[in-house]
Every structure is written in structure tokens, then in C-alpha cells.
PAZAPA-4460 file (N, C-alpha, C; in steps of 0.05 Angstrom, whole numbers, plus 32768, in hexadecimal, padded with zeros to 4 digits):
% residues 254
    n_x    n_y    n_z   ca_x   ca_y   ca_z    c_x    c_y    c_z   seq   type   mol
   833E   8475   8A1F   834E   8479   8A37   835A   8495   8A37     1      X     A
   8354   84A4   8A4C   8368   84BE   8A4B   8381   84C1   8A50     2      X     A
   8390   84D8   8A56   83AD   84D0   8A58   83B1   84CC   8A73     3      X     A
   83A0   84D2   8A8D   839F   84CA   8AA6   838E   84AD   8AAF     4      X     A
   8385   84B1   8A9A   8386   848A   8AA9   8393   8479   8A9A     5      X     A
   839E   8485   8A82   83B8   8472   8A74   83D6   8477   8A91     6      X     A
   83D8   848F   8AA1   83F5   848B   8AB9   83E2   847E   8AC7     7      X     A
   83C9   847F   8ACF   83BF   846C   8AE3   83C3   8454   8ADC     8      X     A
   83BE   8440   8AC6   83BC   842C   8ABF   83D8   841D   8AC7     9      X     A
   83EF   842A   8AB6   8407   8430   8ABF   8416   842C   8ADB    10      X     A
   840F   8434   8AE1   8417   843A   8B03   8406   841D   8B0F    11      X     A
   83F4   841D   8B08   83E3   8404   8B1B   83F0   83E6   8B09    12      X     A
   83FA   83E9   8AF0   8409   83D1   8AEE   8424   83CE   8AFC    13      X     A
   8430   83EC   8AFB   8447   83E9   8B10   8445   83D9   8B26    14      X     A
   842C   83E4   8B3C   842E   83DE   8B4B   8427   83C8   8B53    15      X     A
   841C   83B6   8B48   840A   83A8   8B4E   8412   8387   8B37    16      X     A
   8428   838C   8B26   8433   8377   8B1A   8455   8383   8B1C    17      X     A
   845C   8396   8B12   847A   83A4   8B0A   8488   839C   8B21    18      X     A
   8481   83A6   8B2F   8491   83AD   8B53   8498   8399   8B60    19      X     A
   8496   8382   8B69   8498   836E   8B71   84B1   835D   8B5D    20      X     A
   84A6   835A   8B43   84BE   8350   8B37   84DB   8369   8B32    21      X     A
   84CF   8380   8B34   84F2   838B   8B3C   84FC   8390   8B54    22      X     A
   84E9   838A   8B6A   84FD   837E   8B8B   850F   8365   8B83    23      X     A
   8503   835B   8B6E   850C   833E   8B68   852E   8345   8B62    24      X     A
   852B   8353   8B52   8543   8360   8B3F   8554   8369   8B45    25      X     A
   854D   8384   8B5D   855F   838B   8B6E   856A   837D   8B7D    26      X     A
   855A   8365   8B89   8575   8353   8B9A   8582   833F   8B8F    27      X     A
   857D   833C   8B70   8593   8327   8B62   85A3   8340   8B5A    28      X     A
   859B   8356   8B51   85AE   8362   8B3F   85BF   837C   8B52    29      X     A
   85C3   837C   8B6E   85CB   8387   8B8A   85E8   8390   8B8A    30      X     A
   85F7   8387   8B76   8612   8389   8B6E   8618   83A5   8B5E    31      X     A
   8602   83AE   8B58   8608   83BE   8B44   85FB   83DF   8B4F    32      X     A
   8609   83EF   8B4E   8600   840C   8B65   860D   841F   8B49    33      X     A
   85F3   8435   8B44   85F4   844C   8B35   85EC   8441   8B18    34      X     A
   85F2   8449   8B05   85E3   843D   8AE8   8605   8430   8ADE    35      X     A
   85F9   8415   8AD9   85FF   83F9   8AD6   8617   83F8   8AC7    36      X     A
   862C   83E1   8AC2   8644   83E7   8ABF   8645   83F0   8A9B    37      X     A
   8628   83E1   8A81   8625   83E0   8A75   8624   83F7   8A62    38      X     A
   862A   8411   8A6D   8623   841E   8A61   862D   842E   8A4B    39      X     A
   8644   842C   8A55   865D   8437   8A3D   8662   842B   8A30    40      X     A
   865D   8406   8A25   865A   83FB   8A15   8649   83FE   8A04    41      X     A
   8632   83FE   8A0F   8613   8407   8A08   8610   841D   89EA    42      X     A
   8618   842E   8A03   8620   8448   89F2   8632   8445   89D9    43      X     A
   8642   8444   89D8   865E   843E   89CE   8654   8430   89B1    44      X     A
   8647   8416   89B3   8635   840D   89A2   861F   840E   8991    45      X     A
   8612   8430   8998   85FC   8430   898F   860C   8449   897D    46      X     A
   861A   8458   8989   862B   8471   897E   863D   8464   895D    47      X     A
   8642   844A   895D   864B   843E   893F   863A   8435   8932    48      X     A
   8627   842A   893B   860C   8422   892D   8602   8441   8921    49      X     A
   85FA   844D   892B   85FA   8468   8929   8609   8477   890E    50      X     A
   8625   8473   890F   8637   847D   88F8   8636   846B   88DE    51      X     A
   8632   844D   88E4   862B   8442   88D3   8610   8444   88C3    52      X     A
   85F3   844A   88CA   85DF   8451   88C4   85DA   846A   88B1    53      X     A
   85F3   847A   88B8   85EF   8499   88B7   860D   8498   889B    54      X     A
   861C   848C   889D   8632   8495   888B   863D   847E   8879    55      X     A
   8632   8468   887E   8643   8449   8870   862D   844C   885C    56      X     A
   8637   843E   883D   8623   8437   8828   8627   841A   8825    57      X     A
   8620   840D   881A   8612   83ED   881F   8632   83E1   8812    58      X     A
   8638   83E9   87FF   8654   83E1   87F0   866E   83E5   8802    59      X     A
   866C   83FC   8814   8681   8408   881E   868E   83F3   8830    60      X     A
   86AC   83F6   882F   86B4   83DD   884E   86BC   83EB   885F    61      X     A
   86A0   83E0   8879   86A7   83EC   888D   86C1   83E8   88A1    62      X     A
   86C4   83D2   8895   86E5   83C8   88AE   86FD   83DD   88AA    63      X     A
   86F5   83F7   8887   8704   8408   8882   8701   8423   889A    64      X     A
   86E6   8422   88A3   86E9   8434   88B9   86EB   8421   88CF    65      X     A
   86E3   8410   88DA   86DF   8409   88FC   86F5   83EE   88F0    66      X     A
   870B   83E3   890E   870F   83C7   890C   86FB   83B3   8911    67      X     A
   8702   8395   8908   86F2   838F   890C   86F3   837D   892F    68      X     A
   8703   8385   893C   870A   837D   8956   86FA   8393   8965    69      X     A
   86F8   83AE   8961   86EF   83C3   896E   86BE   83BF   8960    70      X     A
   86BE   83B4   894B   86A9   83B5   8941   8697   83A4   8958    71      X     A
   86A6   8387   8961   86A5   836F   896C   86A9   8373   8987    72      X     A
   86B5   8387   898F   86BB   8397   89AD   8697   839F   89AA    73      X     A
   8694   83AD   899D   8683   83C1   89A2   8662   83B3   899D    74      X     A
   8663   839E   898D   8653   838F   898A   8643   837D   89A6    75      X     A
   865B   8374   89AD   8659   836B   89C9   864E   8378   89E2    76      X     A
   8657   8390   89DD   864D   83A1   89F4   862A   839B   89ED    77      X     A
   8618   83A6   89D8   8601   839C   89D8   85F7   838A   89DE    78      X     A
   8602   836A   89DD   85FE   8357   89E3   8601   8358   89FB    79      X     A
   860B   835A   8A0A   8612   8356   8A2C   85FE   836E   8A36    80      X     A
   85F3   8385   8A2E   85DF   8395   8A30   85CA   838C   8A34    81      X     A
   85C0   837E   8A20   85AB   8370   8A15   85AB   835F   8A1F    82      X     A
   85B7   8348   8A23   85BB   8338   8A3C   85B2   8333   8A57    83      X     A
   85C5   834C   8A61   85BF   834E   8A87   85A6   8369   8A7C    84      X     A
   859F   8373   8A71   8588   8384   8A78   8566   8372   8A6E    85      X     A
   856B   8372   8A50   854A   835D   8A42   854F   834E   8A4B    86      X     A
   8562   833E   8A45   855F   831F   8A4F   8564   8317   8A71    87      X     A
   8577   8324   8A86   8578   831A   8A9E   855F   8328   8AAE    88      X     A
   855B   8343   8AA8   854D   8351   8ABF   8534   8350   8AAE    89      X     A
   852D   835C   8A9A   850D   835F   8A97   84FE   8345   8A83    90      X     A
   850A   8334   8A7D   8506   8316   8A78   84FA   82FF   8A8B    91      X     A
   8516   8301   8A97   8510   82EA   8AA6   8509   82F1   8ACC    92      X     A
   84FF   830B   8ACD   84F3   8315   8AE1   84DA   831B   8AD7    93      X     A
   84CE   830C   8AB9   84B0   8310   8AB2   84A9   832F   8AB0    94      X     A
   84B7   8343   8AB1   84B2   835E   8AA7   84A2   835E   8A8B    95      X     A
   84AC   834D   8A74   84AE   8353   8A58   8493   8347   8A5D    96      X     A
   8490   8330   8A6E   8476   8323   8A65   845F   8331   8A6D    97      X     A
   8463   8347   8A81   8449   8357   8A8E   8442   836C   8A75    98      X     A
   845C   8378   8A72   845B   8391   8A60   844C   8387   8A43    99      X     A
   8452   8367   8A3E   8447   8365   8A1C   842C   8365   8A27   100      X     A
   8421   8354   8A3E   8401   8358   8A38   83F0   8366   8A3D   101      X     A
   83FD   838A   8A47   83F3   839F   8A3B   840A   83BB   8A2D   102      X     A
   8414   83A4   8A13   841F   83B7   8A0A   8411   83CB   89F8   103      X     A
   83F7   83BD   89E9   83EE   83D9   89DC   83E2   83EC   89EB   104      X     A
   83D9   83E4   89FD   83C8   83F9   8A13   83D4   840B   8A18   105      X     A
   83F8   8407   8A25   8409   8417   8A27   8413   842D   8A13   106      X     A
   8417   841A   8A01   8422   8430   89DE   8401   8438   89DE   107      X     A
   83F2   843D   89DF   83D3   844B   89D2   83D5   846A   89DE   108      X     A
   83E3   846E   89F3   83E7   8485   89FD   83FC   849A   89FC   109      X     A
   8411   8484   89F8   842F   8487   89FA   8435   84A1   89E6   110      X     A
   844A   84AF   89F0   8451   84C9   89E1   846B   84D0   89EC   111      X     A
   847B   84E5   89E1   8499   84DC   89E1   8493   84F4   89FD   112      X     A
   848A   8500   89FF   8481   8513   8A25   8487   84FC   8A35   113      X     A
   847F   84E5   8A32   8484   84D8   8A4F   8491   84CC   8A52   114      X     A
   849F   84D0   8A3E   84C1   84C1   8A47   84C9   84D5   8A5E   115      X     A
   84DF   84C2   8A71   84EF   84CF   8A80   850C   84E0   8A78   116      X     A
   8511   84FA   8A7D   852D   8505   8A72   853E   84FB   8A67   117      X     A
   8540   84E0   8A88   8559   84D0   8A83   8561   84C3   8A6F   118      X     A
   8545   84BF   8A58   8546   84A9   8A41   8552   84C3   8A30   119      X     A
   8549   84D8   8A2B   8556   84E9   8A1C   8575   84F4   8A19   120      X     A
   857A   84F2   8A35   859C   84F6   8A3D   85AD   84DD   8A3B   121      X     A
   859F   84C8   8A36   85B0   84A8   8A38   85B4   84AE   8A19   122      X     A
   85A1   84B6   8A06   85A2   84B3   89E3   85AE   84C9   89D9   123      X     A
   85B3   84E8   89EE   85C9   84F8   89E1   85DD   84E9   89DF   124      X     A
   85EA   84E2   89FF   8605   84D1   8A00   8604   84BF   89EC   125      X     A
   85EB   84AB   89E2   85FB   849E   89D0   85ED   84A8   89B3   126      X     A
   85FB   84C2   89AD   85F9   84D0   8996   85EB   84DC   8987   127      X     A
   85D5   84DC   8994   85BA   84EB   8988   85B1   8508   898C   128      X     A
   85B6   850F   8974   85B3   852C   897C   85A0   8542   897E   129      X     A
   8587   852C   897B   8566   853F   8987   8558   851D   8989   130      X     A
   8561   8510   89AA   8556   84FB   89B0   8537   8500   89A7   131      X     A
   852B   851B   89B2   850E   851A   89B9   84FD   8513   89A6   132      X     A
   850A   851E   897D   84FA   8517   896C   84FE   84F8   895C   133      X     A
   8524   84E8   8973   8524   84D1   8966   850F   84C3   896E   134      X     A
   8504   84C2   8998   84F1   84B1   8995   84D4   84BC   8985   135      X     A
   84D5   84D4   898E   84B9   84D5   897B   84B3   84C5   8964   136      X     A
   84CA   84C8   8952   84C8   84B1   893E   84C8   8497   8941   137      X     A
   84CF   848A   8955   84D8   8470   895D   84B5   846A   896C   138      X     A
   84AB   847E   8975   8491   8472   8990   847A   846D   896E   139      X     A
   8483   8482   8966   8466   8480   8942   846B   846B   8935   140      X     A
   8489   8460   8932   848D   844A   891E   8485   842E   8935   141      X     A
   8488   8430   8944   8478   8412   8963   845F   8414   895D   142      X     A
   8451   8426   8962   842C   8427   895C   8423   8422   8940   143      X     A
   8432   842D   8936   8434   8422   8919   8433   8405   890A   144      X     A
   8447   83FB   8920   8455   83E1   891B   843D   83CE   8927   145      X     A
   8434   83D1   893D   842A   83CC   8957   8409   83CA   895B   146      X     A
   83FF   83E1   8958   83E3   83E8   8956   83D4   83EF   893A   147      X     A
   83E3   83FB   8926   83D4   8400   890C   83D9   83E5   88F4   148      X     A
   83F6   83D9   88F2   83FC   83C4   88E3   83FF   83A5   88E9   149      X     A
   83FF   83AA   8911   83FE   8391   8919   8415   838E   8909   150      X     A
   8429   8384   8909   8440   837A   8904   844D   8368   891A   151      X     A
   8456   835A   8915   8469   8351   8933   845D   833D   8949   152      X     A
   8453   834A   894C   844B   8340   8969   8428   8331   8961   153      X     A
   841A   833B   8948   8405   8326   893F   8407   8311   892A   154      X     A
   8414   8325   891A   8414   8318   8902   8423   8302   8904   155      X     A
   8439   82FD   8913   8456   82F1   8908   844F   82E5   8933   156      X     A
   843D   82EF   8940   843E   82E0   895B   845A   82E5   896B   157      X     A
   846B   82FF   8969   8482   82FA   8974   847E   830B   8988   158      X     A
   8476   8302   899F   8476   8316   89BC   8496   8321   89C4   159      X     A
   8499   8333   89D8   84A7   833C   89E3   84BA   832F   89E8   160      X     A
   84AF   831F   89F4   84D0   830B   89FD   84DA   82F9   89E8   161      X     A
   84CB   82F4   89CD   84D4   82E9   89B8   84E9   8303   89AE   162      X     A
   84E5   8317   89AA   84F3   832C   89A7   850A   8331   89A9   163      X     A
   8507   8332   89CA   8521   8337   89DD   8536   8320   89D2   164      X     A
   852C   830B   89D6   8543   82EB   89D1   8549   82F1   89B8   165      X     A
   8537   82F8   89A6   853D   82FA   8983   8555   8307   8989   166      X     A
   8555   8323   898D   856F   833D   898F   8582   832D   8995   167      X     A
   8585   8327   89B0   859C   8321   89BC   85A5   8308   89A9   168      X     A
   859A   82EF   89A1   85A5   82E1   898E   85B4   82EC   8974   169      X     A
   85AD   8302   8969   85A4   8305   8952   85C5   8317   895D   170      X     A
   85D0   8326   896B   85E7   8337   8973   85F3   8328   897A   171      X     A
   85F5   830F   8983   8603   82F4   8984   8608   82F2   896D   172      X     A
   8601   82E6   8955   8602   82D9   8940   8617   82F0   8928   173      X     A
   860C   8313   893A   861A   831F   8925   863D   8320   892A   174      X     A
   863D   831A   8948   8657   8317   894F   866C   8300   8947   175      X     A
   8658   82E5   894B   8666   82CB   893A   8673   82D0   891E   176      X     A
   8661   82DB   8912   866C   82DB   88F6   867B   82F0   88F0   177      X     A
   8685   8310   88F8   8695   8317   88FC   86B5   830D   8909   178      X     A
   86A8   82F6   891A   86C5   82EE   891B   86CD   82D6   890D   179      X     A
   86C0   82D4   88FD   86C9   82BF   88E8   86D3   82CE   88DB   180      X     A
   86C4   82DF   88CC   86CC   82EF   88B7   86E7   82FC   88BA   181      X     A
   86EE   8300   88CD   86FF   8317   88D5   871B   8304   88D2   182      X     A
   8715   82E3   88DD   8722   82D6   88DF   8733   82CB   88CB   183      X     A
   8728   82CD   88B0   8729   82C9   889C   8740   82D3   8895   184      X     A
   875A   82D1   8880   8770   82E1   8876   8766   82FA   8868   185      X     A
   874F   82EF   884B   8748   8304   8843   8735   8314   884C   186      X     A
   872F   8335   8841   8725   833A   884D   8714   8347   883C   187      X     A
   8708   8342   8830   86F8   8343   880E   86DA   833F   8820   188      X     A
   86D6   832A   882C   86B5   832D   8831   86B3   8338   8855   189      X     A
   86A6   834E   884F   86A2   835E   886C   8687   8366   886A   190      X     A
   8679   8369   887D   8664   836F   8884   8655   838F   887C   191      X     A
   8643   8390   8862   8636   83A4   8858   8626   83B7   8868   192      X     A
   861C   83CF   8866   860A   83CE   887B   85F2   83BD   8879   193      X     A
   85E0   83B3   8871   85CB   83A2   8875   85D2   8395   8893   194      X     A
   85E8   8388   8892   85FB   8380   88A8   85F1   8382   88C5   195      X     A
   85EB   839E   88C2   85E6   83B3   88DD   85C6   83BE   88DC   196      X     A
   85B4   83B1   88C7   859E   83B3   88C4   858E   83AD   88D8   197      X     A
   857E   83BB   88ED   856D   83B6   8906   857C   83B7   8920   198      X     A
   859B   83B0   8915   85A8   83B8   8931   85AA   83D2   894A   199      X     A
   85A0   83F0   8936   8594   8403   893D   8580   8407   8952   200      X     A
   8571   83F2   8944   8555   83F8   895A   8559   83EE   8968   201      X     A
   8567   83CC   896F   8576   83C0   8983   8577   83CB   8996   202      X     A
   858C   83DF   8990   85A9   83ED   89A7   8592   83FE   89B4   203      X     A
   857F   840D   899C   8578   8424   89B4   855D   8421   89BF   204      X     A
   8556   8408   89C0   8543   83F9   89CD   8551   83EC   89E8   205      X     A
   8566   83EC   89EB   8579   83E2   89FE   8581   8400   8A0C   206      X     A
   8581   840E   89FB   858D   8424   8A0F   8573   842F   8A1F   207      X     A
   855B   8430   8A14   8541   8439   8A27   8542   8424   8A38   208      X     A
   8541   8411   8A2F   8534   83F4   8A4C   8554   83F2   8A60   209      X     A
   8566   83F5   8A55   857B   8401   8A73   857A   8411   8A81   210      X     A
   856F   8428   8A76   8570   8449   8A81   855E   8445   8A9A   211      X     A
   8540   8439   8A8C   852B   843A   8AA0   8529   8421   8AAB   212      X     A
   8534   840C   8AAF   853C   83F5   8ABD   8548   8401   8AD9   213      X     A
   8558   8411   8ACC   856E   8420   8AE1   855D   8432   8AFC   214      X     A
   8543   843F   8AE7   8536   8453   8AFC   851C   8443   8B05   215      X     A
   8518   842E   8AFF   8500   841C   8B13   850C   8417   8B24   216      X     A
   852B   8407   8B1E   8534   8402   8B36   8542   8412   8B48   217      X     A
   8544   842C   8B42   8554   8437   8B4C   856E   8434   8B53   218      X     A
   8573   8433   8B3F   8597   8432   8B39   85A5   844C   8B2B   219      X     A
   858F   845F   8B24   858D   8477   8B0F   859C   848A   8B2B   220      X     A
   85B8   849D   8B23   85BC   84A8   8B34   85AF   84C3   8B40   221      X     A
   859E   84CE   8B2B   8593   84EA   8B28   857A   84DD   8B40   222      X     A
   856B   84ED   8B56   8553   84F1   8B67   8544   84F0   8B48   223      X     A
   8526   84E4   8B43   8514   84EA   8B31   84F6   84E5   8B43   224      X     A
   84E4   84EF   8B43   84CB   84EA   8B4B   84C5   84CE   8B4B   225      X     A
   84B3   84C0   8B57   84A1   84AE   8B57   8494   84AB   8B45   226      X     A
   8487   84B7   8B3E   8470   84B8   8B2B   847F   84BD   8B15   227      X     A
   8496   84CF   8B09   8497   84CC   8AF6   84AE   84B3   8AF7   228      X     A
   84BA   84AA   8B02   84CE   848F   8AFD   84B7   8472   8AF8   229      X     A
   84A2   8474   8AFD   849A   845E   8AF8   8481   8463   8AD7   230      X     A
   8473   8474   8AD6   8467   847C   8ABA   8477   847E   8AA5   231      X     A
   848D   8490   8AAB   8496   8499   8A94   84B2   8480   8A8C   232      X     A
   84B8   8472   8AA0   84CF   8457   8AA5   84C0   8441   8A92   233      X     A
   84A2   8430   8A99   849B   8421   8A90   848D   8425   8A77   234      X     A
   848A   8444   8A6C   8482   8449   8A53   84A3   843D   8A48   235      X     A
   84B4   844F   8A49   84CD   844C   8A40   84D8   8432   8A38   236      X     A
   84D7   8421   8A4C   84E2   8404   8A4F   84C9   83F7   8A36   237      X     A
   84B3   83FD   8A36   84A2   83FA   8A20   84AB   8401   8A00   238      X     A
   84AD   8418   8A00   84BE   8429   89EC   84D0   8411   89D7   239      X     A
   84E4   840C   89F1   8504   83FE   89EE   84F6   83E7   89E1   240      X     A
   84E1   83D5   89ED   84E8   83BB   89EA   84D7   83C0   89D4   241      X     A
   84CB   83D2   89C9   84AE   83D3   89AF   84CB   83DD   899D   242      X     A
   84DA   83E9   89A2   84F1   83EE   8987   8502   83DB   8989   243      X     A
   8505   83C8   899B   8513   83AC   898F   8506   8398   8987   244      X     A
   84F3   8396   8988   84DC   8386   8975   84DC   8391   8955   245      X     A
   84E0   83B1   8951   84E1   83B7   8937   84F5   83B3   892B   246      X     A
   8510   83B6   893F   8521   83AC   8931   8523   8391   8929   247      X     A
   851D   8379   8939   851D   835A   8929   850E   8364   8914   248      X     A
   84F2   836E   8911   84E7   8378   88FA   84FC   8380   88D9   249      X     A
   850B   8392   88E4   851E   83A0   88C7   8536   8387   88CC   250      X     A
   853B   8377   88DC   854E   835B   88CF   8544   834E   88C1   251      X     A
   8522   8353   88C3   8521   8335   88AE   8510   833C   889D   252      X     A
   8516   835F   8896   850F   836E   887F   84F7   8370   887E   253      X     A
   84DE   8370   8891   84CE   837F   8896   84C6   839D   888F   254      X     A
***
């Protein structure tokens, strides 16, 4: 396949499966004008995951830097992300289910060029400070995961929307037991990083499939082309949901 009939391919699934279910979307989801209320949570969330990844060692207690009311603040915001974006809009409007049954087709072409800006300026804000070579690394470790090791999605049979539900349970579950823990007098057992193991890919698998959620439906406030809001949107939203698949992957030490 070349790289013009990989946007053709693209574009004719848009049109011809994509489009219809996000008329769907736009008139349940009609409340909401400019990019979505989620976002400074969003953000906010991926920016501690982030400091944790980058500066906590497995022994260290993190409740010595973050509370654990603000950890559980911020935790939440992912969950309610992940929520109204995987789970309300590209779930259960059958998005996830079009995109898995040509997701390798899509990643076979995929390169971090066709992402849209917007995915690059959503991952400065939330703290990245040369988005362009994070996804690079992120689109090689999906094909990797995806097309050369089969992982995931053959081996283990976990499609897309097993994925999506996995995350969002799985940022549920990390919030329960934080507030047990927290609940507790002592404060001797806190959460290592392992803790926060896959939550990474999570968040910023959530921040692509919001960004470009935002510009299918046009809720993105910037004018963007046609052609590139829908190629470079449904690569993206691809992207997101192939790095939250890797992340259930590194939870369960993959």
C-alpha cells in the first residue's frame, strides 16, 4: 500500500463508516462548545504521572511529594477523561469497533508526520518537551506491540474495546485503594511507583483520542483543513487507543 492510498483508505473509512456515528455524538454530546471541559484535569494528570516516571524511585514515598487527596483529585480527572471520551463517545458510538478491524492497516503506514499539530500542542501542555520524538517512540513501540510481536490484541485476544474498559477499570481500582490506604491512621504502606506502572500510556492515550475526538467533531477551536482533520485525527485517535492497549500491557508486566 502506498502512503496515498493508505489517506485514501482512511478517508473512505471516515466516510463511509466514521461519520455517521459522530453525527451521532454531536447530538448527544451538544452541551459541550470549544475543547471539552476535561481538559485541565486531563492535563494536570498526565503532568504527575510524568514527575513520577521521571523522578520517584520504587522505595521512595510518594505521598512525601504529592497528598494523597490531590493524587486522588488528579487520578480522577483520568477516569472521568477516559470515561466520557473511550468509553461514552468512541465505545459506545462503535468508533473503537470500526477502528480495531482495520487497525493494522492503519498503523502499517502510520508515522508521527500525520499526526495533527494539535496532538503535539495538547502533550507540550501536558509536559512534554519534544512531543514529536515522544510519539515517534510511542507509534514504533504499537507496531511493535501490534504487527511484529502480535501482543495484545492476538495473543491474549484483547481488542480495543477490551482495552478501553480494562484502563478505565483499572484507574478506578487505582483510586479505591488509595482511599483506603490514605484512610488508614498509619501511613507506612503507600503506593511505590510500580503503582503508576502503565498509567502513562493510559493518560496519553487519552490525551490523543480527546484532542482528535475534539477535531472530528469539531469542537477544536483553531479552523484546520478537511483533509487533514480527518487523516491525520483518525490516525491519532488510533495512536491513543494502540498506547492504551500497551499500557494494560506494562500493568500486567508485559
Amino acid at each position: 500500500m502506498t502512503k496515498s492510498e493508505w489517506r485514501q483508505m482512511i478517508e473512505d473509512l471516515y466516510h463511509q463508516q466514521l461519520a455517521r456515528r459522530l453525527r451521532v455524538v454531536r447530538r448527544r454530546c451538544h452541551r459541550m462548545e470549544g475543547f471539552p471541559y476535561w481538559e485541565d484535569g486531563l492535563f494536570r494528570a498526565f503532568r504527575m504521572i510524568r514527575f513520577v516516571d521521571d523522578c520517584c524511585n520504587d522505595d521512595e514515598n510518594l505521598m512525601s511529594v504529592f497528598q494523597p487527596d490531590y493524587v486522588m483529585s488528579t487520578l480522577r480527572s483520568l477516569r472521568d477523561a477516559s470515561q466520557e471520551v473511550n468509553g461514552n463517545i468512541l465505545v459506545r458510538s462503535g468508533i473503537v469497533d470500526v477502528l480495531d478491524n482495520h487497525f493494522p492497516e492503519i498503523l502499517s503506514e502510520l508515522e508521527v508526520g500525520d499526526l495533527p499539530e494539535a496532538d503535539f500542542q495538547a502533550l507540550r501542555e501536558a509536559g512534554s518537551s519534544n512531543p514529536q520524538a515522544e510519539l515517534h517512540l510511542r507509534i514504533t513501540r504499537i507496531k511493535r506491540c501490534y504487527l511484529e510481536e502480535r501482543r495484545y490484541r492476538f495473543n491474549d485476544n484483547l481488542p480495543l474495546r477490551a482495552s478501553v474498559e480494562h484502563a478505565t477499570k483499572t484507574v478506578e481500582e487505582r483510586i479505591t485503594e488509595l482511599e483506603k490506604r490514605s484512610s488508614k491512621a498509619s501511613t507506612a504502606e503507600k503506593p511505590p511507583k510500580p503503582w503508576f506502572k502503565g498509567l502513562g500510556s493510559i493518560c496519553r492515550g487519552t490525551v490523543l483520542t480527546s484532542v482528535d475526538v475534539c477535531l472530528l467533531a469539531g469542537w477544536w477551536t483553531i479552523p484546520i483543513s478537511a483533509d487533514t482533520t480527518v487523516v491525520g485525527s483518525v490516525a491519532s485517535i488510533v495512536t491513543g487507543l494502540g498506547d492504551i492497549a500497551v499500557g494494560i500491557g506494562e500493568l500486567r508486566g508485559e
